[in-house]
N, CA, C and O atoms as a Tripos MOL2 file, in Angstrom:
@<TRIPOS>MOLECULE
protein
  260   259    65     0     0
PROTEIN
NO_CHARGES

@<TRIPOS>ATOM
      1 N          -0.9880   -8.6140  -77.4040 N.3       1 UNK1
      2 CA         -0.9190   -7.2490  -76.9160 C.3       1 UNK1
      3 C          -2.1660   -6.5310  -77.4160 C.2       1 UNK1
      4 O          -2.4220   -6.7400  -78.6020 O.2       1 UNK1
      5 N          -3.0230   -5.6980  -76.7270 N.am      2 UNK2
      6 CA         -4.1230   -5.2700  -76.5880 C.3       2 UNK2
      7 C          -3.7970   -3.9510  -77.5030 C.2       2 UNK2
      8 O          -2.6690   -3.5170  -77.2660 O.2       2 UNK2
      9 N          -4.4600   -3.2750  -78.4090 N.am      3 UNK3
     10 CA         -4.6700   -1.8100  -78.3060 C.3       3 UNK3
     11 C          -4.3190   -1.0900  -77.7370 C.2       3 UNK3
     12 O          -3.2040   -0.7970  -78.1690 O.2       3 UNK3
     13 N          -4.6450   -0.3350  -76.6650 N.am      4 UNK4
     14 CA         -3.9670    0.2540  -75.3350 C.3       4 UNK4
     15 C          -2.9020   -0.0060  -75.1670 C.2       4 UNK4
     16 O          -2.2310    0.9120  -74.6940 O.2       4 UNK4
     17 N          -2.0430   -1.5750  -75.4930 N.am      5 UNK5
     18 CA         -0.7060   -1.3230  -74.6120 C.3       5 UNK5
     19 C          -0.1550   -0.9260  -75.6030 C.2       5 UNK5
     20 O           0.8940   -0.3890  -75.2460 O.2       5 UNK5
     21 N          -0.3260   -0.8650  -77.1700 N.am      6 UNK6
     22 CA          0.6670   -0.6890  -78.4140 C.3       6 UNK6
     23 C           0.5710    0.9210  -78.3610 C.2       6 UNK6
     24 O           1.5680    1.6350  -78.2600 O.2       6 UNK6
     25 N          -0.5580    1.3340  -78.4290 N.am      7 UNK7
     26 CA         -0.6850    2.9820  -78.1660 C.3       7 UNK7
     27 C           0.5980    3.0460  -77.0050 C.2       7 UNK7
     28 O           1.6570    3.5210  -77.4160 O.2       7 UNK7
     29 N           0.5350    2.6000  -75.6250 N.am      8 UNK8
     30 CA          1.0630    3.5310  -74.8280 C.3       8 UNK8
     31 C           2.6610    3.0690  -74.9430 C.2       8 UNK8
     32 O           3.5620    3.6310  -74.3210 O.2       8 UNK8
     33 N           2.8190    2.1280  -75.7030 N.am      9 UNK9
     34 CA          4.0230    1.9810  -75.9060 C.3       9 UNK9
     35 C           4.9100    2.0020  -77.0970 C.2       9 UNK9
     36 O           5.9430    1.3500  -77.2460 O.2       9 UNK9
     37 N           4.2430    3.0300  -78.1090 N.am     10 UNK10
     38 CA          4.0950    3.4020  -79.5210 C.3      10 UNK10
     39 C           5.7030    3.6850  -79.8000 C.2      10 UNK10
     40 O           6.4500    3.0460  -80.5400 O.2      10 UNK10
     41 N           5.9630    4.6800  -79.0950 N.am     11 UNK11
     42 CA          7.7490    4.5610  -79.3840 C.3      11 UNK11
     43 C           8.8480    3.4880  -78.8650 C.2      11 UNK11
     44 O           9.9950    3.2330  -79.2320 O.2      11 UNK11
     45 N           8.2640    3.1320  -78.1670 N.am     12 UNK12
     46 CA          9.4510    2.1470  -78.0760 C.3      12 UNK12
     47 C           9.3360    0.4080  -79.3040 C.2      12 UNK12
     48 O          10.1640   -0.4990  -79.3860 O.2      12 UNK12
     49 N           8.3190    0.5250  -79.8630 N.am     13 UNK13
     50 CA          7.6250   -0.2210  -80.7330 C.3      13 UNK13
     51 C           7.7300    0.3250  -82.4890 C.2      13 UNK13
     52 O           7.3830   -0.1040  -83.5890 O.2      13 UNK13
     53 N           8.3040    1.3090  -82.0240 N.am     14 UNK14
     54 CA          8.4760    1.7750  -83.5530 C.3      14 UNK14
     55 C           9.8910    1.2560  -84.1680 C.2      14 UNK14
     56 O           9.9350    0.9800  -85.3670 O.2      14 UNK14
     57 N          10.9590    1.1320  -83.4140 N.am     15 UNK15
     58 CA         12.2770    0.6750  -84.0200 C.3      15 UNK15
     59 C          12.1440   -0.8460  -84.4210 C.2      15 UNK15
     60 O          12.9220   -1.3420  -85.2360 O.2      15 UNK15
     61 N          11.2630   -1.4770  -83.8990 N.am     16 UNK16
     62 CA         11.0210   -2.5640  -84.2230 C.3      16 UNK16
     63 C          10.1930   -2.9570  -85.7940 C.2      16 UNK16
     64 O          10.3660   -3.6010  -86.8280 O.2      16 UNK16
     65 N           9.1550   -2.0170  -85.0760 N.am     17 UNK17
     66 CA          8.3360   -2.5880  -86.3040 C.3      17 UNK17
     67 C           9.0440   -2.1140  -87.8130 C.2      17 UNK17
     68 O           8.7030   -2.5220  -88.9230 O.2      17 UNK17
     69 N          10.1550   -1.1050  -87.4860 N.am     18 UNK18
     70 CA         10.6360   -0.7900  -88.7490 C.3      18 UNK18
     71 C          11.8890   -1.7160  -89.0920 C.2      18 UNK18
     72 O          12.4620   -1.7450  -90.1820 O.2      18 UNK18
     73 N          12.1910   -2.4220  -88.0270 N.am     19 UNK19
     74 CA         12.8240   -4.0860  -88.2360 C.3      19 UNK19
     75 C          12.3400   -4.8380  -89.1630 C.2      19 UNK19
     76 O          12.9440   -5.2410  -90.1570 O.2      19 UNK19
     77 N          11.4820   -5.0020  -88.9320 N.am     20 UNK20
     78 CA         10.3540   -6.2050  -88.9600 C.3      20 UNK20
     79 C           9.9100   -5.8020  -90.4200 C.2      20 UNK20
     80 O           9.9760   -6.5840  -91.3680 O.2      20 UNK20
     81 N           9.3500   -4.2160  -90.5230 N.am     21 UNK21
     82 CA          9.0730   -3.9240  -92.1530 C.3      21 UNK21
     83 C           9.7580   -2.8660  -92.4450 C.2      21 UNK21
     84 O           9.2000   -1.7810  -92.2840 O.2      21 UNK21
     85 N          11.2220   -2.9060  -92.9790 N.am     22 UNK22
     86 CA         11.4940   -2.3350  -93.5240 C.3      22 UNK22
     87 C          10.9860   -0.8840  -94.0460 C.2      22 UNK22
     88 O          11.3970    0.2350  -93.7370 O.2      22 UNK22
     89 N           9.6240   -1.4000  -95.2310 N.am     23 UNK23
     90 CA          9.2640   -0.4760  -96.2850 C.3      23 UNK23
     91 C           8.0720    0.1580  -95.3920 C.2      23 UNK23
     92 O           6.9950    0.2710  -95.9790 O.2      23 UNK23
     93 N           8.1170    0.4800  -94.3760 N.am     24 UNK24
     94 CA          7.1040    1.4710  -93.8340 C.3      24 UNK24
     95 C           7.8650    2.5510  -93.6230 C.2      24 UNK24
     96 O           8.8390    2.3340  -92.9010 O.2      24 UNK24
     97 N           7.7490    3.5450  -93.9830 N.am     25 UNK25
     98 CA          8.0870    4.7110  -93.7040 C.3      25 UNK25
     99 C           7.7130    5.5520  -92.2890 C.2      25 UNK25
    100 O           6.6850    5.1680  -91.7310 O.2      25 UNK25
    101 N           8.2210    6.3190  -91.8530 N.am     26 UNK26
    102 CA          8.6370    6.9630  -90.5680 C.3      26 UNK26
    103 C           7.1380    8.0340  -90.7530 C.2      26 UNK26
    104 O           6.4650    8.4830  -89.8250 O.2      26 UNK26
    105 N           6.9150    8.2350  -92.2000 N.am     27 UNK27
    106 CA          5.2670    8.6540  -91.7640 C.3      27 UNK27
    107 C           4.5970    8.1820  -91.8520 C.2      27 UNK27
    108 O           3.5250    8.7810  -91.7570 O.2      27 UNK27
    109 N           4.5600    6.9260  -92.0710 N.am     28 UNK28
    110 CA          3.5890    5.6570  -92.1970 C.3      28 UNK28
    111 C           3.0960    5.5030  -90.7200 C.2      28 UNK28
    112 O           1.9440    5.7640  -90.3740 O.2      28 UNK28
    113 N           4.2990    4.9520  -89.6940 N.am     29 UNK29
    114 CA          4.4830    5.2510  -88.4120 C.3      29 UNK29
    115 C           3.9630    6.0530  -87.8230 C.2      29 UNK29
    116 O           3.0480    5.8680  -87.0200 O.2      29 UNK29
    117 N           4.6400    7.4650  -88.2300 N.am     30 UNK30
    118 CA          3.7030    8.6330  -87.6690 C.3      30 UNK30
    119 C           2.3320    8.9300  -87.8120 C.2      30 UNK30
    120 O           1.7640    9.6130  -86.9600 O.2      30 UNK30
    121 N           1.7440    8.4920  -88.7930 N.am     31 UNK31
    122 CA          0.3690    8.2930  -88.7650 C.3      31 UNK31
    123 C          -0.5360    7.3550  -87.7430 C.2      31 UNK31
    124 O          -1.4220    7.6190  -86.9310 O.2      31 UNK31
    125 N           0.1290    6.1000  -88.1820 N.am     32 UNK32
    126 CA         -0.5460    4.9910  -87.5570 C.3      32 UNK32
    127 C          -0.6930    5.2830  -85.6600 C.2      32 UNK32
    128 O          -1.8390    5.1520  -85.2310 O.2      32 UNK32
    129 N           0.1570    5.5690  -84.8540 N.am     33 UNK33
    130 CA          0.4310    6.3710  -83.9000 C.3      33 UNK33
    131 C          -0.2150    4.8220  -83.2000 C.2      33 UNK33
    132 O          -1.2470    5.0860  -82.5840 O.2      33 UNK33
    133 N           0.0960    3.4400  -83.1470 N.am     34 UNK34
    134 CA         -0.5300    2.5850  -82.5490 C.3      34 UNK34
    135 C          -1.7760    2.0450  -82.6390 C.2      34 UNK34
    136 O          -2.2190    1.1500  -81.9190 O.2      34 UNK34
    137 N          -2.5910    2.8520  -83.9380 N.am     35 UNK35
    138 CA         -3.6340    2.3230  -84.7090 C.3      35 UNK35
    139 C          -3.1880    0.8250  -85.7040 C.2      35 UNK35
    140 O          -2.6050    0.7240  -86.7840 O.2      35 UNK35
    141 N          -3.7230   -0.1270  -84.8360 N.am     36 UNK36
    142 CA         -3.2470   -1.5340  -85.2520 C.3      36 UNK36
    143 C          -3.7890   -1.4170  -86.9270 C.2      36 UNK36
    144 O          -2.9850   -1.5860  -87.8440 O.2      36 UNK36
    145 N          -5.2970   -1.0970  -87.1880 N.am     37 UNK37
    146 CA         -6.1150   -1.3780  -88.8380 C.3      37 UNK37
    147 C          -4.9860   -0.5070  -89.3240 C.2      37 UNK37
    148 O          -4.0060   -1.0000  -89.8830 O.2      37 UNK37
    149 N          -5.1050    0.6600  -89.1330 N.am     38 UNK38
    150 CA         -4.0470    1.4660  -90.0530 C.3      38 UNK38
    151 C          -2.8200    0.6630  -90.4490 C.2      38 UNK38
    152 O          -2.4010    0.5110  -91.5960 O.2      38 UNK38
    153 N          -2.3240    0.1870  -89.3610 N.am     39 UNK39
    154 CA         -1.0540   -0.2910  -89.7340 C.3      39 UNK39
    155 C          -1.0450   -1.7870  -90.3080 C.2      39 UNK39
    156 O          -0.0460   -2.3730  -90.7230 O.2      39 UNK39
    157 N          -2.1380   -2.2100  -90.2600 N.am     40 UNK40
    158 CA         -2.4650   -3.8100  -91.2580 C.3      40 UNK40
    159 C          -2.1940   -3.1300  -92.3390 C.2      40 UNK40
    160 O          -1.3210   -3.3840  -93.1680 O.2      40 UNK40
    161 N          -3.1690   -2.0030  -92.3300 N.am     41 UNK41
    162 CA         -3.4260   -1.7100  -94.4150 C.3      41 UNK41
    163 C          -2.2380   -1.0750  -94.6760 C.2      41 UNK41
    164 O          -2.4710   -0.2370  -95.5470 O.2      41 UNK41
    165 N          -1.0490   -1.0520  -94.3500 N.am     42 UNK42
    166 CA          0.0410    0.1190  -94.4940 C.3      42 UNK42
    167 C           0.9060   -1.1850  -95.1850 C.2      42 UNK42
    168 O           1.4090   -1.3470  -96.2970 O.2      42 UNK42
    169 N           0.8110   -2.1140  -93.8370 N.am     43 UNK43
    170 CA          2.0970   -3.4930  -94.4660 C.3      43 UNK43
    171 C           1.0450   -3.7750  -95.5500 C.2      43 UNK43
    172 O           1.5940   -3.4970  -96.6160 O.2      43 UNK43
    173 N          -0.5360   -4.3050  -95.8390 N.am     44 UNK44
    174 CA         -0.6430   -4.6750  -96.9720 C.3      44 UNK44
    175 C          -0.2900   -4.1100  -98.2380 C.2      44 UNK44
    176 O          -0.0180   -4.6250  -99.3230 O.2      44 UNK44
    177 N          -0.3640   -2.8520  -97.8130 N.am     45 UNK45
    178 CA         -0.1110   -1.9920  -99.2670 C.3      45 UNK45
    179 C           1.5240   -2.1370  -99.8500 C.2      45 UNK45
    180 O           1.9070   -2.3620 -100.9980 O.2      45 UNK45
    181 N           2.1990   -1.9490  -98.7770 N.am     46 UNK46
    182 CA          3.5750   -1.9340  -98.9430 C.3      46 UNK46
    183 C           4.1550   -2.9890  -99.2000 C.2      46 UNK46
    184 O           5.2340   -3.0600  -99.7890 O.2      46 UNK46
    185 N           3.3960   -4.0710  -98.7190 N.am     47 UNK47
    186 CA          4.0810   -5.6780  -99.2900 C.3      47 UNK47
    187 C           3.3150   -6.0300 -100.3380 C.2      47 UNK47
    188 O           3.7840   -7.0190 -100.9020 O.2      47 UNK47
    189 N           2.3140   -5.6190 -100.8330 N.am     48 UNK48
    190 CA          1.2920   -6.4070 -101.7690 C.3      48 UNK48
    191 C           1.0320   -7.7230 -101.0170 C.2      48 UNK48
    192 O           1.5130   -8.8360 -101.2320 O.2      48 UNK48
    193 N           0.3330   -7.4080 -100.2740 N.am     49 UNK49
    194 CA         -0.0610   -9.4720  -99.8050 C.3      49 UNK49
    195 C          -1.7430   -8.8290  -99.4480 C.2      49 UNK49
    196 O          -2.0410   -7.7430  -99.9470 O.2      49 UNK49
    197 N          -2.2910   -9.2250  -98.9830 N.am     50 UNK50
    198 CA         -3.7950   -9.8900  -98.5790 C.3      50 UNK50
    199 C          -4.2820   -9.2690  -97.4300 C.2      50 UNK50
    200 O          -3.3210   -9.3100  -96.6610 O.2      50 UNK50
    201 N          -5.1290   -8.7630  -96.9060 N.am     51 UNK51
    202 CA         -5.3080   -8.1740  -95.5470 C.3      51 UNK51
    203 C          -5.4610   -9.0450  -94.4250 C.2      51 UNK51
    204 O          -5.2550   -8.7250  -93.2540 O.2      51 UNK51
    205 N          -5.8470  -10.2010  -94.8570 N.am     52 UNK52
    206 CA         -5.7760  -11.3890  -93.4440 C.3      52 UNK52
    207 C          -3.9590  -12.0500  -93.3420 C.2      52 UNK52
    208 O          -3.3330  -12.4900  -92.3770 O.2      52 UNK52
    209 N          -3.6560  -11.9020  -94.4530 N.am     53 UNK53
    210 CA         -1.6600  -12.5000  -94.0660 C.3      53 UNK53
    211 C          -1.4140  -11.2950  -93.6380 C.2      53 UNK53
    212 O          -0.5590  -11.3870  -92.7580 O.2      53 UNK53
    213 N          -1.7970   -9.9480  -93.8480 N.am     54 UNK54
    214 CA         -0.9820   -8.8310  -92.8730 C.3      54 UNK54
    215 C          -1.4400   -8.7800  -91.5210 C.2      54 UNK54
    216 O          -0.6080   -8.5820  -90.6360 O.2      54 UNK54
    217 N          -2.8350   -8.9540  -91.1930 N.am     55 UNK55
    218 CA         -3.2420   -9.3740  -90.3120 C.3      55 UNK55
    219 C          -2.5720   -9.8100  -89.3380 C.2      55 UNK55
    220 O          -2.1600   -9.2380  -88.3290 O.2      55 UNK55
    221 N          -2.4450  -11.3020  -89.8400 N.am     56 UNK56
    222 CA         -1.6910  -12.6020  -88.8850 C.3      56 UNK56
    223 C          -0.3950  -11.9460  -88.5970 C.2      56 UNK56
    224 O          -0.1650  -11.6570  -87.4230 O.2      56 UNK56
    225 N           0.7340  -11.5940  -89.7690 N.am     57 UNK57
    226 CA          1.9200  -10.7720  -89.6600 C.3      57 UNK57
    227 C           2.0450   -9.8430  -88.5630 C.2      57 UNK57
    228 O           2.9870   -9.8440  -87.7700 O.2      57 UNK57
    229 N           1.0900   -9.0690  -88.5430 N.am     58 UNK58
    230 CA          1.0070   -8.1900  -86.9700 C.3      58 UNK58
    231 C           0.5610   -8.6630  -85.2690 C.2      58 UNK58
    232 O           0.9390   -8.2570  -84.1700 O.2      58 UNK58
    233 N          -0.4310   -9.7220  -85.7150 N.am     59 UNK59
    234 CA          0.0130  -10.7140  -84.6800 C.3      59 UNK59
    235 C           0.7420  -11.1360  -84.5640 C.2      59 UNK59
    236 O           1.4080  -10.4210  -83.8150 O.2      59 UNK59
    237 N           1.6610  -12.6010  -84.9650 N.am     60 UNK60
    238 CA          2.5650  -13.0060  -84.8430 C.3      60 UNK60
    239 C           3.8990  -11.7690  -84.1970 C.2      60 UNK60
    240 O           4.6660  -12.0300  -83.2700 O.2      60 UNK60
    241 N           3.8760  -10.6960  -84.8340 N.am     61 UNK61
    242 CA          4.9080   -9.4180  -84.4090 C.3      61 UNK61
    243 C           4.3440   -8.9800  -82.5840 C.2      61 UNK61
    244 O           5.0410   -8.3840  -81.7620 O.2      61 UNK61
    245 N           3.3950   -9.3260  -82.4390 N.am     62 UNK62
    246 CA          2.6570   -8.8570  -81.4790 C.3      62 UNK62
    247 C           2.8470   -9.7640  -80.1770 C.2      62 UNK62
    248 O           3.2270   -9.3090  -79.0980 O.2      62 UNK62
    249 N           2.4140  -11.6230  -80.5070 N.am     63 UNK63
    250 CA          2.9250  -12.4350  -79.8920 C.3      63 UNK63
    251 C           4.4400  -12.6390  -79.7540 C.2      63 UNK63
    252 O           4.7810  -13.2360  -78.7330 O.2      63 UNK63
    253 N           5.4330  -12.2430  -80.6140 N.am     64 UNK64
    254 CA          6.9050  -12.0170  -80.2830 C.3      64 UNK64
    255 C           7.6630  -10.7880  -79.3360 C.2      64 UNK64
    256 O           8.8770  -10.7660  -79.1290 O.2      64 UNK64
    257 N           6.8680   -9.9600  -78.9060 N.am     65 UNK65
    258 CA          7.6130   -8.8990  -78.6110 C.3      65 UNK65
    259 C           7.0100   -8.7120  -76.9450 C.2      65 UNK65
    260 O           7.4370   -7.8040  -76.2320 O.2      65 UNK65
@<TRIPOS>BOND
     1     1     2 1
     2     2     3 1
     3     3     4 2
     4     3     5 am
     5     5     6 1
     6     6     7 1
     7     7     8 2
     8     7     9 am
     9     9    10 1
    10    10    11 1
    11    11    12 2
    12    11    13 am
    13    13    14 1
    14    14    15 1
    15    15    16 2
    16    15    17 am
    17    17    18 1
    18    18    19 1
    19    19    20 2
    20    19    21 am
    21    21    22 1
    22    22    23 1
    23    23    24 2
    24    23    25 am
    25    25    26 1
    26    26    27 1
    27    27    28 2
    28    27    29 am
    29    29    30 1
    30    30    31 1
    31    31    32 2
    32    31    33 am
    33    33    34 1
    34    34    35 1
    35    35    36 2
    36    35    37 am
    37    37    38 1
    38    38    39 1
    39    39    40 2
    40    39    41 am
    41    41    42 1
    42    42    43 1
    43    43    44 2
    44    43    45 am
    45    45    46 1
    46    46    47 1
    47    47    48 2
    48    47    49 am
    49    49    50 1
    50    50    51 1
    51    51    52 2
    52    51    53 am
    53    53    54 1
    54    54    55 1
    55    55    56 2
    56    55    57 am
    57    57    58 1
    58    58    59 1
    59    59    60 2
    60    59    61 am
    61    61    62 1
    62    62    63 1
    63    63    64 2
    64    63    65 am
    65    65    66 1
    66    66    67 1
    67    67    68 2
    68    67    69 am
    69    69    70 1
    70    70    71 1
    71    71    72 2
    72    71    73 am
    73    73    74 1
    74    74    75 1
    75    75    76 2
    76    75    77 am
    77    77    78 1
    78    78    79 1
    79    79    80 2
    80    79    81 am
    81    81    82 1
    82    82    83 1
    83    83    84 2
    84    83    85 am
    85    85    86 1
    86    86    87 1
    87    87    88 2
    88    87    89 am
    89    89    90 1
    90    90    91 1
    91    91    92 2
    92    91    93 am
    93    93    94 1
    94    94    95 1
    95    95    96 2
    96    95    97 am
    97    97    98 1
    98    98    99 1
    99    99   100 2
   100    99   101 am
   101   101   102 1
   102   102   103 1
   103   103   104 2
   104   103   105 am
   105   105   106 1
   106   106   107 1
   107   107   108 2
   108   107   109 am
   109   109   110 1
   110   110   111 1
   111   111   112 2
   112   111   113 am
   113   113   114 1
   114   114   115 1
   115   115   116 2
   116   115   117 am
   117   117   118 1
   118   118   119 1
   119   119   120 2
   120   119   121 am
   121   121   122 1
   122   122   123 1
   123   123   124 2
   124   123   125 am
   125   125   126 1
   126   126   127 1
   127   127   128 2
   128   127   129 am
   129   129   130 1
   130   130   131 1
   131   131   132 2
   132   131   133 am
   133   133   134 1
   134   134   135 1
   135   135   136 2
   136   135   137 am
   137   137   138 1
   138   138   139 1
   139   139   140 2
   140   139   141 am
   141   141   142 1
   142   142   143 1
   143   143   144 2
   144   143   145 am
   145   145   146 1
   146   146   147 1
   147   147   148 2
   148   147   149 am
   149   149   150 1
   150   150   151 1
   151   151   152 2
   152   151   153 am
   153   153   154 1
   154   154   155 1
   155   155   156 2
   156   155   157 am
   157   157   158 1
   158   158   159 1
   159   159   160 2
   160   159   161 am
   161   161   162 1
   162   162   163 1
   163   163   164 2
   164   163   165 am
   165   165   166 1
   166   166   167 1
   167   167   168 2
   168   167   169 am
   169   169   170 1
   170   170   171 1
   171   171   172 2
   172   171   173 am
   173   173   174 1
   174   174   175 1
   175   175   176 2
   176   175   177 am
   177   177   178 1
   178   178   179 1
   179   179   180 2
   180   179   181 am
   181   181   182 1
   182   182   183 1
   183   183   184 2
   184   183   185 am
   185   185   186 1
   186   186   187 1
   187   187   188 2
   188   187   189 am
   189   189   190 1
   190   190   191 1
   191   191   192 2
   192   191   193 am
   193   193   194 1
   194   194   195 1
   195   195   196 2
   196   195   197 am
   197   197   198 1
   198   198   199 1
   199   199   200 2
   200   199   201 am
   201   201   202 1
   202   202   203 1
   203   203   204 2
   204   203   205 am
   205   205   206 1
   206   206   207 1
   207   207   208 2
   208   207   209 am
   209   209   210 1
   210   210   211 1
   211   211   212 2
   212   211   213 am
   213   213   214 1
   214   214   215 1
   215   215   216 2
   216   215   217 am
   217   217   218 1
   218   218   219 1
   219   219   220 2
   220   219   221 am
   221   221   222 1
   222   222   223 1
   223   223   224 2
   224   223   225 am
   225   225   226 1
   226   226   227 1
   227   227   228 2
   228   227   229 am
   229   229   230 1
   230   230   231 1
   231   231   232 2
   232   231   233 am
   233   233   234 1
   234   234   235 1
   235   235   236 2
   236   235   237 am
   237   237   238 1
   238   238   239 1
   239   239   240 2
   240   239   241 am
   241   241   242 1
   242   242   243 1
   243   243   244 2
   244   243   245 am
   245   245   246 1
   246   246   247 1
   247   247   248 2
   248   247   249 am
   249   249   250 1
   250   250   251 1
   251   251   252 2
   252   251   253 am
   253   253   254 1
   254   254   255 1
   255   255   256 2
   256   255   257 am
   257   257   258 1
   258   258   259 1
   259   259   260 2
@<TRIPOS>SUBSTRUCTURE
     1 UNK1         2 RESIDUE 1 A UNK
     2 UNK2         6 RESIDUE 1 A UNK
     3 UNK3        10 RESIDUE 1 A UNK
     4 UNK4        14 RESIDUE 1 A UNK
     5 UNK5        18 RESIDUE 1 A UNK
     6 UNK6        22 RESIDUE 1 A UNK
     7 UNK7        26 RESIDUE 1 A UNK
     8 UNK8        30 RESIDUE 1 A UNK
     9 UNK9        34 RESIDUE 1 A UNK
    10 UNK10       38 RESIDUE 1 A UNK
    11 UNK11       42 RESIDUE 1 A UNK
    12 UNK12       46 RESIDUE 1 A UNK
    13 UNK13       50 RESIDUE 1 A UNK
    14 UNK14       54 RESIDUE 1 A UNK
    15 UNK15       58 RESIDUE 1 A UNK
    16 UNK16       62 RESIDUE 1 A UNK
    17 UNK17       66 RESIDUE 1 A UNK
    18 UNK18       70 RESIDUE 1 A UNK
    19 UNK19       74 RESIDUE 1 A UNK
    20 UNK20       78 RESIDUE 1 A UNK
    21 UNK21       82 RESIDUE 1 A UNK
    22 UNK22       86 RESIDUE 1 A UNK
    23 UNK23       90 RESIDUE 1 A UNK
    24 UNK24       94 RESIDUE 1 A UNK
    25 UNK25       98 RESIDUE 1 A UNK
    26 UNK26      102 RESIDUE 1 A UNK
    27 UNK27      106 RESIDUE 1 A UNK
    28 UNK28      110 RESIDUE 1 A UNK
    29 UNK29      114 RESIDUE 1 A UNK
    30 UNK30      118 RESIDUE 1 A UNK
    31 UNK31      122 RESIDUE 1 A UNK
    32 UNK32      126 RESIDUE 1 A UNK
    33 UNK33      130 RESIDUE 1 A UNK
    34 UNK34      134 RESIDUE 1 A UNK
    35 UNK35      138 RESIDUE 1 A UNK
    36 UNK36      142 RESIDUE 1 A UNK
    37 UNK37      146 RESIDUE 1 A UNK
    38 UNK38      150 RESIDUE 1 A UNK
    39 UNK39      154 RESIDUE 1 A UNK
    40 UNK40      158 RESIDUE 1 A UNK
    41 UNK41      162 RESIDUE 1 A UNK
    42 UNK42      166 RESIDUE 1 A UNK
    43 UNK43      170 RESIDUE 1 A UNK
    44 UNK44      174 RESIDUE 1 A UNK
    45 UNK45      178 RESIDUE 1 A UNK
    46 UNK46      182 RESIDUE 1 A UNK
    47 UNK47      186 RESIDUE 1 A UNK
    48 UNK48      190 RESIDUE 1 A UNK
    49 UNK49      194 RESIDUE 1 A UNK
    50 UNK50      198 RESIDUE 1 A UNK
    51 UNK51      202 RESIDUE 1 A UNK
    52 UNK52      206 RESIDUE 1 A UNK
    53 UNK53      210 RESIDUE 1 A UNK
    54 UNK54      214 RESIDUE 1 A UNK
    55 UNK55      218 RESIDUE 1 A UNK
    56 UNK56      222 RESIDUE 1 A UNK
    57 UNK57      226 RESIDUE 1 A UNK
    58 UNK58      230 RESIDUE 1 A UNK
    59 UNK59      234 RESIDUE 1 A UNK
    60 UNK60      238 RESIDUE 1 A UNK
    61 UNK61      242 RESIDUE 1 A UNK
    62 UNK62      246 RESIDUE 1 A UNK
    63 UNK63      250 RESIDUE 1 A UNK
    64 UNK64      254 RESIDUE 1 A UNK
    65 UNK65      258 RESIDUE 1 A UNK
Protein backbone atom coordinates (compact mmCIF):
# COMPACT_ATOMS: atom_id res chain seq x y z
CA UNK A 1 0.00 0.00 0.00
CA UNK A 2 1.37 3.27 -1.30
CA UNK A 3 1.36 6.56 0.79
CA UNK A 4 -1.63 8.05 -0.76
CA UNK A 5 -3.79 5.11 -0.20
CA UNK A 6 -2.91 4.99 3.80
CA UNK A 7 -3.52 8.86 3.93
CA UNK A 8 -6.87 8.52 2.16
CA UNK A 9 -7.81 5.73 4.08
CA UNK A 10 -6.41 6.93 7.50
CA UNK A 11 -9.61 6.20 9.49
CA UNK A 12 -10.62 3.27 8.58
CA UNK A 13 -6.87 2.05 9.25
CA UNK A 14 -6.70 3.38 12.54
CA UNK A 15 -8.78 0.59 14.49
CA UNK A 16 -6.47 -1.65 13.17
CA UNK A 17 -3.34 -0.39 13.57
CA UNK A 18 -4.36 0.07 17.21
CA UNK A 19 -4.94 -3.87 16.96
CA UNK A 20 -1.90 -4.54 15.78
CA UNK A 21 -0.08 -1.94 18.42
CA UNK A 22 -1.70 -1.72 21.17
CA UNK A 23 0.73 0.97 22.87
CA UNK A 24 0.16 3.73 20.31
CA UNK A 25 -1.90 6.10 21.57
CA UNK A 26 -4.95 7.83 19.85
CA UNK A 27 -2.49 10.92 19.65
CA UNK A 28 0.16 9.09 18.38
CA UNK A 29 -2.45 8.33 15.56
CA UNK A 30 -3.63 11.67 15.48
CA UNK A 31 -0.46 12.97 14.67
CA UNK A 32 0.84 10.51 12.33
CA UNK A 33 -2.46 11.27 10.15
CA UNK A 34 -1.02 8.42 7.53
CA UNK A 35 2.55 9.67 7.73
CA UNK A 36 4.10 6.09 7.32
CA UNK A 37 8.13 7.59 8.94
CA UNK A 38 6.18 9.09 11.73
CA UNK A 39 4.51 6.11 12.45
CA UNK A 40 7.79 3.69 12.07
CA UNK A 41 9.42 5.98 14.79
CA UNK A 42 6.22 5.93 17.04
CA UNK A 43 6.13 1.77 17.04
CA UNK A 44 9.99 2.03 17.46
CA UNK A 45 9.83 4.12 20.35
CA UNK A 46 6.94 2.41 21.90
CA UNK A 47 8.25 -1.12 21.42
CA UNK A 48 11.95 -0.44 21.91
CA UNK A 49 13.05 -2.47 18.79
CA UNK A 50 15.25 -1.04 15.84
CA UNK A 51 13.98 1.21 13.05
CA UNK A 52 14.42 -1.38 10.20
CA UNK A 53 12.20 -4.33 12.43
CA UNK A 54 9.59 -1.43 12.77
CA UNK A 55 10.02 -0.81 9.39
CA UNK A 56 9.37 -4.38 8.09
CA UNK A 57 6.45 -4.51 11.00
CA UNK A 58 4.59 -1.80 9.02
CA UNK A 59 5.03 -3.52 5.95
CA UNK A 60 4.17 -6.76 6.71
CA UNK A 61 0.80 -4.73 8.47
CA UNK A 62 0.58 -3.15 5.09
CA UNK A 63 0.91 -6.41 2.94
CA UNK A 64 -1.93 -7.95 5.32
CA UNK A 65 -4.62 -5.55 5.13
Amino acid sequence: MNQDKIEGQWKQLRGKLKTRWGKLTDDDLDVAEGNTDYLTGKIQERYGIAKDEAKEQLRAFERDI
